[in-house]
C-alpha positions, 0 to 999 in steps of 0.5 A: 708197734702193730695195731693189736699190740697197741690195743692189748697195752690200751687195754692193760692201762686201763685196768682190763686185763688179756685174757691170754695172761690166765692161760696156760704154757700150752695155750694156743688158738682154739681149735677148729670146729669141724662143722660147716652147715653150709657145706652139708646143707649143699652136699645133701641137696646135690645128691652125690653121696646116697642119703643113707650114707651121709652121716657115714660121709660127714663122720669120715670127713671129721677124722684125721687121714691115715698117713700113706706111703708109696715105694718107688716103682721104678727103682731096682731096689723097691722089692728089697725095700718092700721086704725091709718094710715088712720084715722090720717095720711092719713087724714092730708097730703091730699091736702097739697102743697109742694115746689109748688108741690101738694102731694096725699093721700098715696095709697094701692099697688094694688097688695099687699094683704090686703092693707098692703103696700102704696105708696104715690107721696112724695118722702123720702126727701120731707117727712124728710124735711118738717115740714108739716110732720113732725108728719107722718116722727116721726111716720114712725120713730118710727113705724119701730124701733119698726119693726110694719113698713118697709119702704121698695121700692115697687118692693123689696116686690115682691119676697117674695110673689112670694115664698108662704111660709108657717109656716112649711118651711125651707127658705135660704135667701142667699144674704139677706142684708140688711134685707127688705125682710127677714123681709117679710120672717119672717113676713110669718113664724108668720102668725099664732100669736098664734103659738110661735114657728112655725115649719120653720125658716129663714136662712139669709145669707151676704157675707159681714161681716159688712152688716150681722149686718145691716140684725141682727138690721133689723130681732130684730125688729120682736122678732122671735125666728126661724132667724139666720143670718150667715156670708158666700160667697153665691157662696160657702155656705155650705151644713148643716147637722141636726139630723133626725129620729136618723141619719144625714141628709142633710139640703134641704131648701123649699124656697129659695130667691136668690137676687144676687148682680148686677148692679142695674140699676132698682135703678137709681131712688133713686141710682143716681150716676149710672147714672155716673157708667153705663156701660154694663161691670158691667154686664159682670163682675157679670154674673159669680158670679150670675150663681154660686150663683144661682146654689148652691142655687138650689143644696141646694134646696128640690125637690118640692122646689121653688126657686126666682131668682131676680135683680134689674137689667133689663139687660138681661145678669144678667136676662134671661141669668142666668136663661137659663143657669141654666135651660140648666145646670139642665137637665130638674131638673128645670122649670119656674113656671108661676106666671103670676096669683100670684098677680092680679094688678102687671104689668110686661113684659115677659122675652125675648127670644132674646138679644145681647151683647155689650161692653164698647167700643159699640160693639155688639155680638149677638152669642158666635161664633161672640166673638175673642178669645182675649174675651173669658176671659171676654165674656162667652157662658152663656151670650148668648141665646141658639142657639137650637130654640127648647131648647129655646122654652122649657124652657118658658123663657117668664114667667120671669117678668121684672117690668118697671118703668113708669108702674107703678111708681117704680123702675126696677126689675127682677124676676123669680120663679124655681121649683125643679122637680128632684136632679140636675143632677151631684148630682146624676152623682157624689154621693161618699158616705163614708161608714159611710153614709151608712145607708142614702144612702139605705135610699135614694137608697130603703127605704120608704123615696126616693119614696116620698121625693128624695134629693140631695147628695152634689156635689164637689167643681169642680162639684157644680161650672162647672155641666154638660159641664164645660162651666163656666166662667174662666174669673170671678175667678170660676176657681181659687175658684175651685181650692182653694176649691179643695185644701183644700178639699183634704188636710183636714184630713179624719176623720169621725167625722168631714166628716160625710156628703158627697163628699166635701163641705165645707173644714172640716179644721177650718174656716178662720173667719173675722169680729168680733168675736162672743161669743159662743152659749151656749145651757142650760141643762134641769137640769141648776141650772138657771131654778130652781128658773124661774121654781117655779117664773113663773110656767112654763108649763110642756112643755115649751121647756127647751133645746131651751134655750140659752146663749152667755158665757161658763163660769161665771154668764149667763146674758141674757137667749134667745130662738130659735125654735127647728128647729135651734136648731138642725141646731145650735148644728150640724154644730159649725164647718162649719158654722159662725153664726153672731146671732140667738134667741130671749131674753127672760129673763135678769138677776137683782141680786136684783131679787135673794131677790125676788125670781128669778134673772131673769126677764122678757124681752120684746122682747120675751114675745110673745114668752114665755107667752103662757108657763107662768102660773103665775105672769100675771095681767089682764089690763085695757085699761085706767091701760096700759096708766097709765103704759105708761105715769108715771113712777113708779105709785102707785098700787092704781092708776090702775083700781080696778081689776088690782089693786087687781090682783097686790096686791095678788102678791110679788115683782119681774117681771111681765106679764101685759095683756090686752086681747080685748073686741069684744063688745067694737070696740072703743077699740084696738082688739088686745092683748098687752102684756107688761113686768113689774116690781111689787114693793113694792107700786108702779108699773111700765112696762119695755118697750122700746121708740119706742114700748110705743109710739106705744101701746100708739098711738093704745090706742088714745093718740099721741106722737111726738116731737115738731121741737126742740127735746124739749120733748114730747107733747101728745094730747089726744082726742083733749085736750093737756097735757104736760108731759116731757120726759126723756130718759134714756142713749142710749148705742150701743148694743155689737155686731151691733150698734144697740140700746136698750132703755128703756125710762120713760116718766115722770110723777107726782109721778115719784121721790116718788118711787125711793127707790122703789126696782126695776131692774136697766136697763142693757143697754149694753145687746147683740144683738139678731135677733128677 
């Protein structure tokens, strides 16, 4: 028996009674006050918000935040998502009346290009819980397990746009769980549709091992092959190496979003057990790790690079106070860039030049020489401005963007953007080439490479942390980390073939791994015996890219066979040892061993076929726009229940998997102008498409015909053009997937000849397959 239990029944025996037995069947803890003394106390001394406003300021940060969504920028089908939303849903949630509050219309972000991101007035527990929406709540639902839309909070859309990525870049996401804007990343990569494997990739970094599958379920909506997400301490990730030109290099990213842990009181809003929390120590506990986050995160960075610093903090300690000790560690490598034109209709205040410090107790400092060395363990020098006014000046602090609440009706936010001009300075003070670097450091001292293109050498340890001064903060553990990575630097044996790159980072003994722990990544020969009979099933291309094709086992039958971009491949196969990586690839075929009889024991998987159709050349039916509602409402139809064409294209072909694709008709706009393509299976008679729920649902709303749930979770109703059908559903077992907890449903809507075909030969569904980043 707990501890409360006992003194609840010691309280009982002696005659008192617990105040919870008078209350209600709805009674519950008593809600938080929204009010923090403290916090406005600090707020009105440091000046951030114009004293005018400040009660403007406090009165937003009490109302609840209006829910925001964001349509998938990448996918061809984001315009005719748009205008689903504003022909269906928009149109019924005007004007209606809610708990006696009056909801508007959703309304574009002004500042989010191409109206691909709206707010709207009701907040996400207002929509959860009326029914008045709850057709909009299923197709939010539904939309964004099938990653065509993220819901997503307004101010956390800012910093991926700020970077202006583009397809050919290297990114580092380094504390990117759980996973809304390396989404935004991926989604940029893929701009380009037609492009299945874009040069660049997205490395998206958690130091929680848990959380790391929170960010894998959210980058598998998006079926990229160009995302791995690994498992690292941010603050000491490590340096990569990648074959290049026929040596080993140092991978240097062009991109870097570095959203570092913080205190979030810009959360307050949706978070509002900080209301509670606050207190200005939070601050002062983060500031270190901040600092150290983000200076290796500019020592990974290519020159030319940018990279965007952000919190959802406003405290100037977690804000300005990091940058300009970055910029005072940098030596003039580094300089704001001014984003203040980058997106027209954002509103935002400068950074501040000035700022004080205050402690729990409500003392204030506002200069290093004013701290008692009693102090100096919690209080460091970096948390101060810097105190020579012509430094100060320099480095433009006043182009950080701090976004306030009641401007514009979103939470609180901080971000500045780092463009790297030159190597950090104790990378260059401190190279340390082995001798079996000696080919890239001439490279990098004379050959045509260092004119262009000069790059960093990777600092040590001690070096990476304390830069130029040694001023750091003892008092947030840097110095124990130091010393540990020193150690083990040290003690790690000498050997060339595991120390190849340079000065240190990271230990070359064997990783400690916790978590779970993930099968291997498997890369296949161009010779595998496995593509012989894929080869000949779905003559591939010539170029179709055999040795970026991988598995999870070393031994016995290859279940699933997934792809990635050369790129990670090449990051994949060069750093095994130094790197965790919690997933990587894309599926692209499952194994059916009653495929064999047909020809192939592979087939085709949804989530990669954008990836991989472009390389197949055969088993591919052209489809109607009435043949793929057919497909997505019946189960197992006869081949002659589609259009005459496809009907024909289907017969000419044996059993086996196929490709079904609907290409768009510019001269008929009633139609949906994007492709669609869906995986299938062609049986003996009948025909049917493997596709999971929530993506059939979607391509049927694309097409007219709408899905939802009736209120008791009954079954579907889907009404056509006015006229109601009822069809029932039937879904198949849900199973977790092995690695995240994620998902993988393939469902059948039920349909008229759904039992005739059951002896049909058709792949049984492997619902227990890996999850993998998309």
């Amino acid at each position: 028996m707990g501890k409360r239990s006992r003194q609840r029944q010691k309280n009982q025996s002696a005659g008192g009674r617990d105040p919870r037995d008078n209350a209600g069947w709805e009674a519950g803890y008593a809600d938080i006050v929204k009010e923090n003394k403290l916090f406005e106390h600090y707020y009105k001394e440091q000046g951030l918000v114009p004293l005018e406003e400040f009660e403007q300021f406090m009165d937003a940060m009490r109302e609840p935040l209006p829910a925001t969504i964001r349509i998938t920028g990448y996918k061809s089908h984001a315009k005719e998502i748009l205008h689903c939303l504003k022909e269906k849903y928009f149109k019924d949630i005007q004007e209606l009346e809610i708990d006696g509050q009056k909801t508007e219309a959703p309304q574009p972000l002004s500042w989010y290009p191409d109206e691909q991101a709206w707010h709207t007035n009701m907040s996400r527990k207002i929509i959860r819980k009326s029914p008045l929406l709850e057709k909009f709540h299923q197709f939010l639902v539904s939309e964004t397990e099938s990653g065509n839309i993220s819901r997503q909070e307004a101010v956390s859309m800012i910093p991926p746009l700020l970077l202006k990525i583009e397809s050919h870049h290297k990114i580092l996401d380094m504390c990117a769980a759980p996973g809304s804007k390396t989404a935004q990343l991926i989604e940029m990569l893929h701009s380009d549709m037609d492009v299945p494997f874009p040069e660049g990739f997205v490395i998206a970094n958690d130091v929680d091992n848990k959380r790391c599958y929170l960010l894998v379920h959210q980058a598998k909506r998006l079926n990229s092959p160009c995302i791995m997400v690994v498992n690292h301490d941010a603050s000491c990730i490590p340096m990569l190496k990648i074959d290049k030109d026929g040596s080993k290099d140092i991978l240097f990213y062009d991109r870097i979003l570095c959203d570092v842990p913080c205190s979030g009181d810009g959360t307050m809003r949706k978070n509002i057990d900080v209301w509670k929390k606050w207190t200005t120590s939070n601050s002062l506990h983060l500031h270190g790790l901040q600092l150290r986050i983000a200076v290796r995160g500019v020592e990974q960075l290519a020159v030319g690079g940018r990279m965007v610093y952000s919190t959802c903090s406003l405290n100037p300690i977690e804000d300005e106070a990091v940058i300009a000790a970055l910029l005072e560690k940098s030596e003039g490598a580094l300089e704001l860039a001014d984003s203040s034109a980058d997106l027209p209709g954002l509103k935002w205040m400068p950074g501040v030049t000035s700022w004080k410090l205050m402690t729990k107790e409500g003392q204030w400092f506002s200069d290093w020489s004013e701290v008692p060395s009693s102090r100096h363990t919690q209080i460091r020098p970096t948390m101060f401005p810097p105190t020579d006014k012509e430094r100060l000046a320099s480095m433009h602090l006043e182009r950080c963007m701090r976004i306030l609440p009641h401007h514009q009706n979103t939470g609180g936010f901080f971000v500045a953007v780092l463009v790297k001009k030159a190597p950090m300075p104790w990378n260059k003070r401190y190279p340390k080439l082995r001798k079996d670097m000696s080919s890239i450091s001439e490279t990098r001292a004379g050959g045509p490479a260092a004119a262009s293109s000069p790059v960093d050498t990777p600092c040590p340890p001690e070096t990476t942390v304390e830069g130029k001064g040694g001023e750091e903060e003892e008092g947030e553990g840097s110095g124990e980390k130091v010393e540990e990575a020193s150690k083990e630097a040290s003690s790690a044996p000498e050997t060339t073939t595991k120390q190849e790159g340079v000065c240190g980072p990271p230990p070359t003994k064997k990783m400690k791994l916790f978590g779970y722990k993930e099968d291997p990544f498997v890369f296949l020969t161009e010779d595998d015996p496995v593509f012989t009979s894929i080869q000949s099933f779905y003559d591939m291309s010539p170029d179709f890219p055999k040795l970026n094709v991988l598995t999870r086992t070393h031994e016995g039958k290859k279940r699933h066979l997934y792809m990635v971009s050369k790129e990670l491949r090449n990051v994949l196969l060069n750093n095994s040892e130094r790197m965790k990586v919690i997933n990587t690839g894309v599926k692209v075929w499952s194994r059916n061993s009653d495929g064999e009889e047909f020809g192939c024991a592979f087939r085709l998987a949804q989530e990669g076929i954008y990836t991989l159709q472009p390389y197949i050349r055969s088993r591919i039916i052209r489809v109607s726009v009435e043949d793929i509602k057919v497909l997505l409402t019946q189960e197992n139809p006869f081949l002659s229940k589609l259009g005459d064409d496809a009907h024909s294209q289907a017969k000419k072909m044996v059993m086996g998997s196929i490709v079904l694709k609907y290409i768009p008709n510019p001269n008929n706009p009633a139609e949906p102008q994007c492709p669609i393509q869906l995986c299938g299976w062609r049986g003996k008679t009948s025909i049917r498409a493997f596709v999971p729920r929530n993506e059939r649902f979607h391509y049927l709303r694309m097409l007219g015909v709408e899905v939802f749930r009736d209120k008791q979770g009954l079954g579907q109703k889907q009404r056509e053009d006015g006229k109601e059908g009822k069809e029932d559903v039937v879904d198949e077992v849900e199973k977790d997937g092995q690695e995240g907890g994620t998902v993988e449903n393939e469902v059948n809507l039920d349909m008229k000849n759904g039992n005739e075909n059951e002896n049909e030969s058709s792949p049984k569904m492997d619902t227990s397959s890996q999850v993998t980043s998309g």
